[in-house]
C-alpha positions in Angstrom: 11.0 8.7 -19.2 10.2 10.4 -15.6 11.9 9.7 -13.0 9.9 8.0 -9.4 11.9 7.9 -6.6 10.1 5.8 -4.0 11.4 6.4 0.1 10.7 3.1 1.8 11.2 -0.5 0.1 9.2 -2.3 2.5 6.4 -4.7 1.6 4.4 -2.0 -0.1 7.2 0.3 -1.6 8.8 -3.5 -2.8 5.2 -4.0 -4.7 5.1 -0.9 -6.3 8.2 -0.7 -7.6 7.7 -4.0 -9.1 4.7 -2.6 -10.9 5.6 0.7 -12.2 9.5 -0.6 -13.4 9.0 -1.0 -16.6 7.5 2.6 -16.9 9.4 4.9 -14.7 13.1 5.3 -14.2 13.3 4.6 -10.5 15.4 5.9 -7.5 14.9 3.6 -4.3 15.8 5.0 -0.7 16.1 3.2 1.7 18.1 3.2 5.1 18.8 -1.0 4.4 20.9 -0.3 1.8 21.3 -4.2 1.0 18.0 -5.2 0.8 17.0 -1.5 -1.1 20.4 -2.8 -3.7 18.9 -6.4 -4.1 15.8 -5.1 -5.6 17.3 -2.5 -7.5 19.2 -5.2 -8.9 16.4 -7.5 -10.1 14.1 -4.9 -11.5 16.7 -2.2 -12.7 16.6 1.0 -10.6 18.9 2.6 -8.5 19.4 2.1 -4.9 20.8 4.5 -2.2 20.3 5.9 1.3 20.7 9.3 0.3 18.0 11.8 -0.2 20.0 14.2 -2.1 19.0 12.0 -5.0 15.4 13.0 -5.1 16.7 16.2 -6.8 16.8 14.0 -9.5 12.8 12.9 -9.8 9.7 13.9 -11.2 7.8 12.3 -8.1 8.2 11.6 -4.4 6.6 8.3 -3.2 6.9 8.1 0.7 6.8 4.4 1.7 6.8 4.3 5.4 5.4 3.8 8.7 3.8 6.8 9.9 5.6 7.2 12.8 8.7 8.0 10.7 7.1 10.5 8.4 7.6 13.9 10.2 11.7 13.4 10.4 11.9 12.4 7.0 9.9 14.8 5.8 12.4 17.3 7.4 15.2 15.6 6.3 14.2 15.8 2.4 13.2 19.4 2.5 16.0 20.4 1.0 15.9 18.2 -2.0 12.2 19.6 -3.4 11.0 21.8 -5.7 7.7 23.3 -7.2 8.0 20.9 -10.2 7.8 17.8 -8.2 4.5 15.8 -7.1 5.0 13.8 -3.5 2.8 11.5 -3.2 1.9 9.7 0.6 0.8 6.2 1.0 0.3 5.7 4.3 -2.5 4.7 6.0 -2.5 6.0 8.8 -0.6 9.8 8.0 -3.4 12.6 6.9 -2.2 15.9 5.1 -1.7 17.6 8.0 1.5 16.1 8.8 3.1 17.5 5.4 1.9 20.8 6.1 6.1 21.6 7.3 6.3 20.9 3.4 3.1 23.1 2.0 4.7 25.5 -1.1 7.9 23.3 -1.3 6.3 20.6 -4.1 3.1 19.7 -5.1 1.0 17.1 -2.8 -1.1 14.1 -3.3 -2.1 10.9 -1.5 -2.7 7.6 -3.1 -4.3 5.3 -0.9 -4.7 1.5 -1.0 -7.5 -0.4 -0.1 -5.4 -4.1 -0.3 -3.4 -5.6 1.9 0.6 -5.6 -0.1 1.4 -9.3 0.8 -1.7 -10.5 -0.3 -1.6 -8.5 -3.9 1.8 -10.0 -4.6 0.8 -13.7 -3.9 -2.5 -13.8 -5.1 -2.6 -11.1 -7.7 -5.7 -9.8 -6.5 -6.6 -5.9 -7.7 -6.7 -3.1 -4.9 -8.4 0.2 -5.4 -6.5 3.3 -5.2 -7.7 6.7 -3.5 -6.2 9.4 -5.1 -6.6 12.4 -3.4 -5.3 16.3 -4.3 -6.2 19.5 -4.7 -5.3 20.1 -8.3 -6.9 18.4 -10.9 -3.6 17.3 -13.1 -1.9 16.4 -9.6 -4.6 13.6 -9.2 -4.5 12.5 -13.1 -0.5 11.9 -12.9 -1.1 10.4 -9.6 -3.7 8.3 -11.0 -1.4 7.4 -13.8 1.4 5.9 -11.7 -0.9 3.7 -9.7 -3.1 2.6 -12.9 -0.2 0.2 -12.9 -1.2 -1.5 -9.4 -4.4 -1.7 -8.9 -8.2 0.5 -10.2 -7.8 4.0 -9.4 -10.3 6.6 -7.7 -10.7 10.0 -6.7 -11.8 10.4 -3.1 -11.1 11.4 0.5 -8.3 9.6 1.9 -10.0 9.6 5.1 -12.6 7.3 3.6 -9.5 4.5 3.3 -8.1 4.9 7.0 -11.6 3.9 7.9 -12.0 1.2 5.3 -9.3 -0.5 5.8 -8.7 0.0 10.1 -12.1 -2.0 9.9 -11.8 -4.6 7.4 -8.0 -5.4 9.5 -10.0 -5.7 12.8 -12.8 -7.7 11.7 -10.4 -9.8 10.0 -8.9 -10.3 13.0 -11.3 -10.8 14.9 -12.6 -14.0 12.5 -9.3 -15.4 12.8 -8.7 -15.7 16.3 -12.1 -17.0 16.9 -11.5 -19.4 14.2 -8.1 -20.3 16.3 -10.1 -20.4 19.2 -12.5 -23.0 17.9 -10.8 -25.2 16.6 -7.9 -25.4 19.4 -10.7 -26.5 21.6 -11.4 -29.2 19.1 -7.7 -29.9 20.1 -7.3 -29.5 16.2 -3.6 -29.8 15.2 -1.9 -25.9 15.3 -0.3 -26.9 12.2 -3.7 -27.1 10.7 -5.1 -24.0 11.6 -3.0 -22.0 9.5 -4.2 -24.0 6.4 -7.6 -23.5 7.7 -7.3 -19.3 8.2 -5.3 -18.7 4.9 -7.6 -21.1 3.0 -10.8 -21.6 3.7 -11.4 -18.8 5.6 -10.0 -16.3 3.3 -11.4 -18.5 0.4 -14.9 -18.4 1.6 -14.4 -14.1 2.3 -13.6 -13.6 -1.2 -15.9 -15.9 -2.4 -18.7 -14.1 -0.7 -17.0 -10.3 -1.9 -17.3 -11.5 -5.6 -21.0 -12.9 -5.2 -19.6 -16.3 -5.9 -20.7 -17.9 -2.7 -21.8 -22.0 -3.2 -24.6 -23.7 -1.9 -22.5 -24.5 1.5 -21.9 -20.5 1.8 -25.3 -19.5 1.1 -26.4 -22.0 3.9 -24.0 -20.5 6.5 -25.1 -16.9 5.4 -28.8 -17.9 6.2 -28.0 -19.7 9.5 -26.0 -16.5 10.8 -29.3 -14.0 9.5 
């Protein structure tokens, strides 16, 4: 079985390690080395702070905010090799930044259109960007995140711009939403309930062409 070690178990690195467990033999890194132990612990992977450890995988997952990326990326260098496949899923963190790693291991982005809390409680599928140079890079890439969500090839670029939008917009309906009803003097403990709920409800509704009667009359009144 190959060996994933995945550098950052935060909402997104907790998600995928959940999904690929059963598939992979898993190394997770993480600085909170408790938190990184607990869920080593309930899905049966190793935990540790210390990158030495990648020497021991098949593929690099990097986990992390991107304002973090360039240190550890200099921290690890000395733990890759030309066999190895690192693959980035931040958002906002472009191939330029691993260029201090170019030649050192093989690189490929994966990245998700989907929001990480949401997946987990709901279920609901995200689609997967995989983007890399060489061909059998983006099929073993692809492989690995077959397991969370439907995978593409394609720009990573096209993501960042995807899903900076959607999060804006989404935003944006939700504070006029609090807005609203707050000058209804609606309770704040309602709103909540209202934003999660209906709002979300009637978004996804409308993105699976599932809209109601009570939709479809909004949709026309807003045309």
């Amino acid at each position: 079985m190959e060996t994933v070690s995945i550098i950052g178990v935060g909402r997104m690195g907790n998600l995928l390690a959940h999904k690929i467990s059963y598939d992979y033999n898993l190394i997770l890194i993480d600085k909170d080395l408790r938190k990184c132990g607990l869920l080593a612990q309930e899905i049966g992977a190793l935990a540790t702070g210390e990158y030495s450890m990648l020497k021991l995988s098949d593929y690099i997952i990097t986990a992390l905010p991107a304002s973090i990326i360039p240190n550890v990326l200099e921290d690890i260098k000395p733990y890759l090799s030309e066999n190895q496949i690192l693959i980035n899923i931040s958002t906002d963190t472009e191939k330029d930044t691993f260029k201090p790693i170019q030649g050192l291991c093989k690189l490929a982005s994966a990245k998700i259109i989907g929001h990480a809390l949401n997946i987990a409680t709901t279920g609901e599928l995200p689609l997967v960007l995989i983007d890399a140079d060489d061909e059998n890079v983006r099929q073993k890439t692809a492989e690995i995140f077959a397991h969370l969500g439907c995978t593409c090839y394609g720009s990573e670029k096209t993501v960042k711009l995807i899903n900076n939008i959607a999060s804006e917009e989404g935003i944006k309906a939700a504070l006029t939403i609090e807005a609203r009803l707050k000058e209804l003097n609606i309770p704040p403990e309602y709103i909540s309930f209202a934003i999660r709920n209906v709002a979300c409800g009637t978004m996804n509704a409308y993105a699976l062409g599932e809209a109601g009667p009570f939709v479809q009359k909004i949709i026309e009144k807003l045309k």
